[in-house]
Backbone as a ProteinNet text record, in pm:
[ID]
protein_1_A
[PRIMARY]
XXXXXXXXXXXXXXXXXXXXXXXXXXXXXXXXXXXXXXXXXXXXXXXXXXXXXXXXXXXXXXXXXXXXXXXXXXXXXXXXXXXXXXXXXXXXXXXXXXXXXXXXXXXXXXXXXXXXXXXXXXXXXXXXXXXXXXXXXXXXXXXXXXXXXXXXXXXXXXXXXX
[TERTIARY]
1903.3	1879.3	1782.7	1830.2	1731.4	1619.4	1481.5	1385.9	1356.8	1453.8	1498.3	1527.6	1644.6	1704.2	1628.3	1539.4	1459.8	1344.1	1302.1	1222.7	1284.9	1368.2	1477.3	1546.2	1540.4	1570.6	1464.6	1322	1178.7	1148.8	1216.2	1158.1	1289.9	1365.5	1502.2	1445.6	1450.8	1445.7	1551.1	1449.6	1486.9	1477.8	1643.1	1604.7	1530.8	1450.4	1333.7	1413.2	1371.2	1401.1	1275.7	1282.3	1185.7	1169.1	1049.4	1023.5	996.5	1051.1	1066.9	881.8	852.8	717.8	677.7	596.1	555	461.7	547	470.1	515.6	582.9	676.5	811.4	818.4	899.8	978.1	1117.9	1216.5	1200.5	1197.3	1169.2	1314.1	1343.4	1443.7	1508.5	1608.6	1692.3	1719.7	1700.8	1695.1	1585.3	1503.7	1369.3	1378.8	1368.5	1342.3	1165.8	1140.7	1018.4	1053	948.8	958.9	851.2	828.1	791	701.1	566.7	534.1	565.1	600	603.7	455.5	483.5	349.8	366.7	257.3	261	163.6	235.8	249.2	191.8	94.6	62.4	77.8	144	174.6	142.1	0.7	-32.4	-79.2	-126.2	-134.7	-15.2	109	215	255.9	248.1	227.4	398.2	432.1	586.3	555.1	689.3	716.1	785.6	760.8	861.2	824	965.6	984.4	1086.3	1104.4	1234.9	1117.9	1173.4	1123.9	1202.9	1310	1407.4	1301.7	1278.5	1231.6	1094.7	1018.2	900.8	900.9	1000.9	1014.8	1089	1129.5	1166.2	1042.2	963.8	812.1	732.8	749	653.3	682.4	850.7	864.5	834.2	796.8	800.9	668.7	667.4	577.7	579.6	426	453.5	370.4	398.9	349	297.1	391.5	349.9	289.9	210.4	137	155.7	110.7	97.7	-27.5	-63.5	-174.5	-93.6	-150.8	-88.9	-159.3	-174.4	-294.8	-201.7	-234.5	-71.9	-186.2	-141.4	-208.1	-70.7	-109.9	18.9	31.2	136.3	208.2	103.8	50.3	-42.1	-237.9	-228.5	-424.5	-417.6	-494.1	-560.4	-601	-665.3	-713.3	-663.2	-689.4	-666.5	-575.5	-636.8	-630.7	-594.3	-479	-485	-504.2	-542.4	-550.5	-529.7	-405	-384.1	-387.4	-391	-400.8	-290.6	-180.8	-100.2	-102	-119.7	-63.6	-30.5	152.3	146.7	215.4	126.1	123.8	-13	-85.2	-230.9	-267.5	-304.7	-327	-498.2	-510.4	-701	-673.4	-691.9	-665.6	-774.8	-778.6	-885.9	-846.3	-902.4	-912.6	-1001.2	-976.6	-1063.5	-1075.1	-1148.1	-1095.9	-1094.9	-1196.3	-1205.3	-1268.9	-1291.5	-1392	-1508.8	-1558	-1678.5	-1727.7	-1647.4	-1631	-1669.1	-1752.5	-1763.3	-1653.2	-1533.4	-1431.4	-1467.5	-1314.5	-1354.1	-1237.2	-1286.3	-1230	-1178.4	-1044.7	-949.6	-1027.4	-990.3	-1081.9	-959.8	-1006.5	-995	-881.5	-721.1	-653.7	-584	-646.2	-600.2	-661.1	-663	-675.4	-741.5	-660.2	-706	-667.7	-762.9	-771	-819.8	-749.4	-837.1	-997	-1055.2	-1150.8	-1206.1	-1099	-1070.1	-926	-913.5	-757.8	-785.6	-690.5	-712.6	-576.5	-622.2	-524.2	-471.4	-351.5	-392.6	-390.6	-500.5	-551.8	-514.5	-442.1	-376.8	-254.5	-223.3	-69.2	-161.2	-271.7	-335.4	-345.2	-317.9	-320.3	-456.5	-582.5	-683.4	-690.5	-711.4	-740.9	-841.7	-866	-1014.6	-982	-1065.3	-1135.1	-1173	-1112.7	-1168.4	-1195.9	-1309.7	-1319	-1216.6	-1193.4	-1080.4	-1123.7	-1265.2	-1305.1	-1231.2	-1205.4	-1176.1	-1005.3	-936.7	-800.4	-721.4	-656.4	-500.4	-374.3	-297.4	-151.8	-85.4	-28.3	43.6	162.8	228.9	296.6	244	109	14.2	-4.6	-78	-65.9	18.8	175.5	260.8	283.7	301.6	296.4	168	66.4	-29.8	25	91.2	115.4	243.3	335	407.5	340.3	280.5	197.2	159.7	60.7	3	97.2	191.1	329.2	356.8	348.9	404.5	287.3	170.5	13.6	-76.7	-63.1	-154.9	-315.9	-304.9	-408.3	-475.3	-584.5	-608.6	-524.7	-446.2	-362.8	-447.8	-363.5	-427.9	-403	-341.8	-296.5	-414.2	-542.7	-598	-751.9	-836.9	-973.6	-1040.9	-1153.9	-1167.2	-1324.7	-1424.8	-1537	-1607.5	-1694.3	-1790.4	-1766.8	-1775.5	-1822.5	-1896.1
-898.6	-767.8	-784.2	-692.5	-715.6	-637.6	-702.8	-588.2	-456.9	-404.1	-272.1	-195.5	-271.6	-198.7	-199.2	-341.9	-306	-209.7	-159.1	-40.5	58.9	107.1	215	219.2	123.8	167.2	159	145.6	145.8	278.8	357.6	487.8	598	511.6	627.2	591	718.6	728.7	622.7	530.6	428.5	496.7	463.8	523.3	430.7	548.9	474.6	384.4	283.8	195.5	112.7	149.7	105.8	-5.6	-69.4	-222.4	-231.4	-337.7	-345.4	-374.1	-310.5	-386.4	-343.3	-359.7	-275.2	-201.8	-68.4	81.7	166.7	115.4	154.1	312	382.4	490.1	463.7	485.8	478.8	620.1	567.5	681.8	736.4	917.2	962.1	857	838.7	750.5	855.7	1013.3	1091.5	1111.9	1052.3	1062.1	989.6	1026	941.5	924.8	798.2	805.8	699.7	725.7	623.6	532.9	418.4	280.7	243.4	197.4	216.7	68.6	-60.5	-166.1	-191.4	-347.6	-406.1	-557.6	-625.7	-738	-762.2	-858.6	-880.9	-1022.2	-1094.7	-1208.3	-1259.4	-1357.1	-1370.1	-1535.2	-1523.5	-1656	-1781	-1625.7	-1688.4	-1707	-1685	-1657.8	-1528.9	-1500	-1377.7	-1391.3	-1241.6	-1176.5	-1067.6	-1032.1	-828.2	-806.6	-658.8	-588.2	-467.3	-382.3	-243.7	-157	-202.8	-137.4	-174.7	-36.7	-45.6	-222.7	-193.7	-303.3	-449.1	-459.4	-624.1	-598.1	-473.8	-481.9	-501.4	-479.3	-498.7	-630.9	-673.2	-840.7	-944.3	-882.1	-971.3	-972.8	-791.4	-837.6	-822.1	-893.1	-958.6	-1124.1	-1180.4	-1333.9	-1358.6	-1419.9	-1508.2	-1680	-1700.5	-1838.7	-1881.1	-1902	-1957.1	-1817.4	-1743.3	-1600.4	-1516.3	-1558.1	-1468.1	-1398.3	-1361.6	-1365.3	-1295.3	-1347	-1263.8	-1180.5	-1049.4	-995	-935.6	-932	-875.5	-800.2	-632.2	-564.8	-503.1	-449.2	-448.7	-365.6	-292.4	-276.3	-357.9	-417.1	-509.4	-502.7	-408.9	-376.3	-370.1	-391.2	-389.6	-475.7	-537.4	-620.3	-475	-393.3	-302.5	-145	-68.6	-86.1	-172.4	-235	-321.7	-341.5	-352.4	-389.9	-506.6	-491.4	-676.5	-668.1	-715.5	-706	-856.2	-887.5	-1000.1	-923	-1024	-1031.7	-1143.1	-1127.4	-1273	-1140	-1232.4	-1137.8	-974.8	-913.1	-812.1	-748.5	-806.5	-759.6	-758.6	-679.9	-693.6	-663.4	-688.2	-612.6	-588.1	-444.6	-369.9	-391.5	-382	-376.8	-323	-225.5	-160.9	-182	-237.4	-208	-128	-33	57.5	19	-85.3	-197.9	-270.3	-312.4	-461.5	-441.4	-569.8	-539.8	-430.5	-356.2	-282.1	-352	-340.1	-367.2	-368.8	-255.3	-244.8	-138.4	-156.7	-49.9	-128.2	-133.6	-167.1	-59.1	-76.1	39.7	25.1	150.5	135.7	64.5	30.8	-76.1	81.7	49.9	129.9	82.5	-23.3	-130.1	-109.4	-61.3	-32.2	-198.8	-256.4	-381.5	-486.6	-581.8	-665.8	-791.5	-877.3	-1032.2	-1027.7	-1097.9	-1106	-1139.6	-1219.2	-1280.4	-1285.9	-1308	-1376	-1430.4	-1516.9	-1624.3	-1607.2	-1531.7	-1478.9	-1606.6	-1635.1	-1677.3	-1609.7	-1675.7	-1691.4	-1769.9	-1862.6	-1932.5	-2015.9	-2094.1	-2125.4	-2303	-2288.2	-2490	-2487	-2331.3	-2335	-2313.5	-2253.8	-2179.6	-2036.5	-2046	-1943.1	-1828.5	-1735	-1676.5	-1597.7	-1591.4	-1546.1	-1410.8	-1287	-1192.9	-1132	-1060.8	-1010.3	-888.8	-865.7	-817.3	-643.1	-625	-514.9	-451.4	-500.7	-476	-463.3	-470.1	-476.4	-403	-349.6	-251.6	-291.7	-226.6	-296.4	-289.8	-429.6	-455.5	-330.8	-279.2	-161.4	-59.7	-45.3	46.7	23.3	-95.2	-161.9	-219.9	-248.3	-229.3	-90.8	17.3	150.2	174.7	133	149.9	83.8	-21.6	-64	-14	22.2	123.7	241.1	340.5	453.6	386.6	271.9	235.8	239.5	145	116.7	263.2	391	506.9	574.1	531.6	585.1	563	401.6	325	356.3	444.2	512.9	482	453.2	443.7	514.4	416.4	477.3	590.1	692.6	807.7	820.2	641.3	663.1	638.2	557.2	480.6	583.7	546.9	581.4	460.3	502.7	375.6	370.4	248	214.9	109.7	143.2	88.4	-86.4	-183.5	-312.9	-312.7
633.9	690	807.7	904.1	1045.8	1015.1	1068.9	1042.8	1074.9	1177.2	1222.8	1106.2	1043	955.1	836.9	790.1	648.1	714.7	817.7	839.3	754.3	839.2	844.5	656.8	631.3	466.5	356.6	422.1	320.2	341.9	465.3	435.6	375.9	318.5	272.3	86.6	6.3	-125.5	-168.9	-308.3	-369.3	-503.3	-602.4	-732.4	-762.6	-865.1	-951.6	-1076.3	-1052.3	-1191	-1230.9	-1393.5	-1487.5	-1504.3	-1500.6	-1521.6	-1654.5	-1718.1	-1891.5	-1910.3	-2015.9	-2068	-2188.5	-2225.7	-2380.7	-2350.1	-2445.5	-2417.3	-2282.9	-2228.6	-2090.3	-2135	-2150.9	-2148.6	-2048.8	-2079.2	-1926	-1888.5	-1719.1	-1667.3	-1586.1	-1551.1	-1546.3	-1414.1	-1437.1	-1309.5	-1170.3	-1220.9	-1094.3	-1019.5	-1065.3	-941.9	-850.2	-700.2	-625.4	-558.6	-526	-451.5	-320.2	-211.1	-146.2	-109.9	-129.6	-132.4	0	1.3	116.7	163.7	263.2	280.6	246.1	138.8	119.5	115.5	94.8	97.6	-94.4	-156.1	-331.1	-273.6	-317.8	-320.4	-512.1	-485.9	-635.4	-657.4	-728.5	-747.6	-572.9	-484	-380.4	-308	-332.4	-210.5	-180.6	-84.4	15.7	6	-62.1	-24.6	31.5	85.6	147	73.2	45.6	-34.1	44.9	14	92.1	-19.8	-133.6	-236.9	-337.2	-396.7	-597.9	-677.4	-610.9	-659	-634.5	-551	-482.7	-560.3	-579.2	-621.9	-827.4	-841.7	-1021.5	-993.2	-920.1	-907.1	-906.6	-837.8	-827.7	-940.8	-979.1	-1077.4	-1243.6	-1243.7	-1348.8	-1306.6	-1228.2	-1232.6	-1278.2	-1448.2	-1506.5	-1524.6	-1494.8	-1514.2	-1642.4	-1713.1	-1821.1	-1939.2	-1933.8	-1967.4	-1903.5	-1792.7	-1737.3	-1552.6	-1432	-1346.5	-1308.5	-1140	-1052.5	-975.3	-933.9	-809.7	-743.7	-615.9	-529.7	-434	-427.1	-333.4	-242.2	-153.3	-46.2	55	120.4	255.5	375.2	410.6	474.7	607.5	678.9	758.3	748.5	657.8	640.6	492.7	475.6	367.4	250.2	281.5	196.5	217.3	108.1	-10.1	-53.7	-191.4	-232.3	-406.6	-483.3	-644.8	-723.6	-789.1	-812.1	-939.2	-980.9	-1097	-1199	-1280.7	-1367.1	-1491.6	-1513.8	-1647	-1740.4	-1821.1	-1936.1	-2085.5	-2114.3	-2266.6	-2200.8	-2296.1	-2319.4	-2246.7	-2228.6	-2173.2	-1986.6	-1944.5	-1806.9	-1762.9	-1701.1	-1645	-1435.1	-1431.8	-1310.4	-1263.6	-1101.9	-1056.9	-882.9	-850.2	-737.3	-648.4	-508.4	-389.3	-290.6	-238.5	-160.2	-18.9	23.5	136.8	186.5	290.7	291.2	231.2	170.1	101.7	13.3	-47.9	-174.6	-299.9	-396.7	-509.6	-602	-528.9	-672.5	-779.2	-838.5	-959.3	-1047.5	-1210.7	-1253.1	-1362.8	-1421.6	-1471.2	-1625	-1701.8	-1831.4	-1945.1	-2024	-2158	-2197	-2236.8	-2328.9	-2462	-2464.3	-2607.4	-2693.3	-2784	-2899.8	-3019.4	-3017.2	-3125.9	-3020.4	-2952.5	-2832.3	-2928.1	-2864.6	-2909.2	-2805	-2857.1	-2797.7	-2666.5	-2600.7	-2458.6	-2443.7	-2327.2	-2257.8	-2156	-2167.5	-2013.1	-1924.3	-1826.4	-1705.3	-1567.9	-1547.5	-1441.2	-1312	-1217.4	-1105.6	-965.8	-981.9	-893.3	-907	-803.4	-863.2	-852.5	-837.4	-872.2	-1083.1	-1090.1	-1215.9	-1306.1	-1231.9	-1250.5	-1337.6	-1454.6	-1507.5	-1540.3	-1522.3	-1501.6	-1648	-1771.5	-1890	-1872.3	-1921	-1920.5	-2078.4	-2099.5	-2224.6	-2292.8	-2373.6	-2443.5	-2429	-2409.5	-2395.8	-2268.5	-2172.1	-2062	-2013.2	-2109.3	-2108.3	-2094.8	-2046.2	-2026.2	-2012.1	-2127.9	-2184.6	-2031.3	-2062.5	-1912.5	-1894	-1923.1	-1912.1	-1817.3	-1837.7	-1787.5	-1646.9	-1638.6	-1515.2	-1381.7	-1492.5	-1388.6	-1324.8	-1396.8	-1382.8	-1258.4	-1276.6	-1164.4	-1035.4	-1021.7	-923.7	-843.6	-945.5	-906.7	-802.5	-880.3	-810	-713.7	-659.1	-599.3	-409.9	-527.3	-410.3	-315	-419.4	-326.9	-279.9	-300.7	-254.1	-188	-210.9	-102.7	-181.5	-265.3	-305.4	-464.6	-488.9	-679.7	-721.3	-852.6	-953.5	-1006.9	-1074.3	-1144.6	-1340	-1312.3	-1474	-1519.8	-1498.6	-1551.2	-1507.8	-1583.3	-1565.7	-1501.7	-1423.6	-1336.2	-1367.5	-1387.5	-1402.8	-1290.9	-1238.5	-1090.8	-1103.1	-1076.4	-1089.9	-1070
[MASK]
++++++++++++++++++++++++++++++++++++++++++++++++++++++++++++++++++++++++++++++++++++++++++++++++++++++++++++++++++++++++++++++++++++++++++++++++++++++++++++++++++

């Protein structure tokens, strides 16, 4: 596709289709939204996406159970999501822009192991987060969703200062 034309079809309504996860409700197939172009760094490789489609393609790819994703719009570094998956478990985290402290999304897990080890890079770096701090990956893809059509903090999640 010429980049004329993937302009010209990131701003035409994409049906919504549900990304599988646990705790995920399918959502009606008649909604449409439209997708803002972003850039998905996944494990440190920088993709575009401009479709719901290409964006539930990315962020089903796990490596070793888990993935990083840092979304951002194709045009500015910030706002900014930063998501961490492994499992079933994710930990959100929002920047609003340079040099921002962040905000991190609140804990909706109910019975958490005590840690998880997320990865962080594709050298295969894992960063340890406490279990207190967790939100079922379902949730989180769902944030990044919103994110995708907002540019803006998800509104699923309650958000706490860093």
């Amino acid at each position: 596709m010429k980049p004329a034309e993937r302009r010209r079809s990131a701003l035409q309504p994409q049906r919504f289709a549900a990304v599988p996860g646990p705790g995920r409700a399918e959502r009606p197939r008649t909604s449409f939204v439209v997708v803002k172009q972003l850039e998905v760094c996944v494990l440190d490789e920088p993709r575009m996406v401009s479709t719901l489609d290409e964006l539930a393609e990315v962020l089903a790819s796990r490596i070793d159970g888990g993935n990083h994703f840092e979304v951002a719009s194709a045009t500015s570094t910030f706002p900014m999501l930063d998501v961490m998956v492994h499992g079933s478990y994710a930990v959100v985290h929002y920047f609003a822009h340079e040099g921002a402290t962040g905000e991190q999304a609140n804990s909706n897990v109910e019975e958490t192991p005590e840690e998880v080890a997320f990865p962080h890079s594709a050298l295969g770096e894992k960063i340890t987060m406490p279990g207190s701090v967790l939100v079922d990956a379902g949730t989180a893809i769902a944030c990044i969703e919103q994110f995708a059509q907002t540019l803006a903090r998800p509104t699923l999640v309650g958000w706490n200062d860093l």
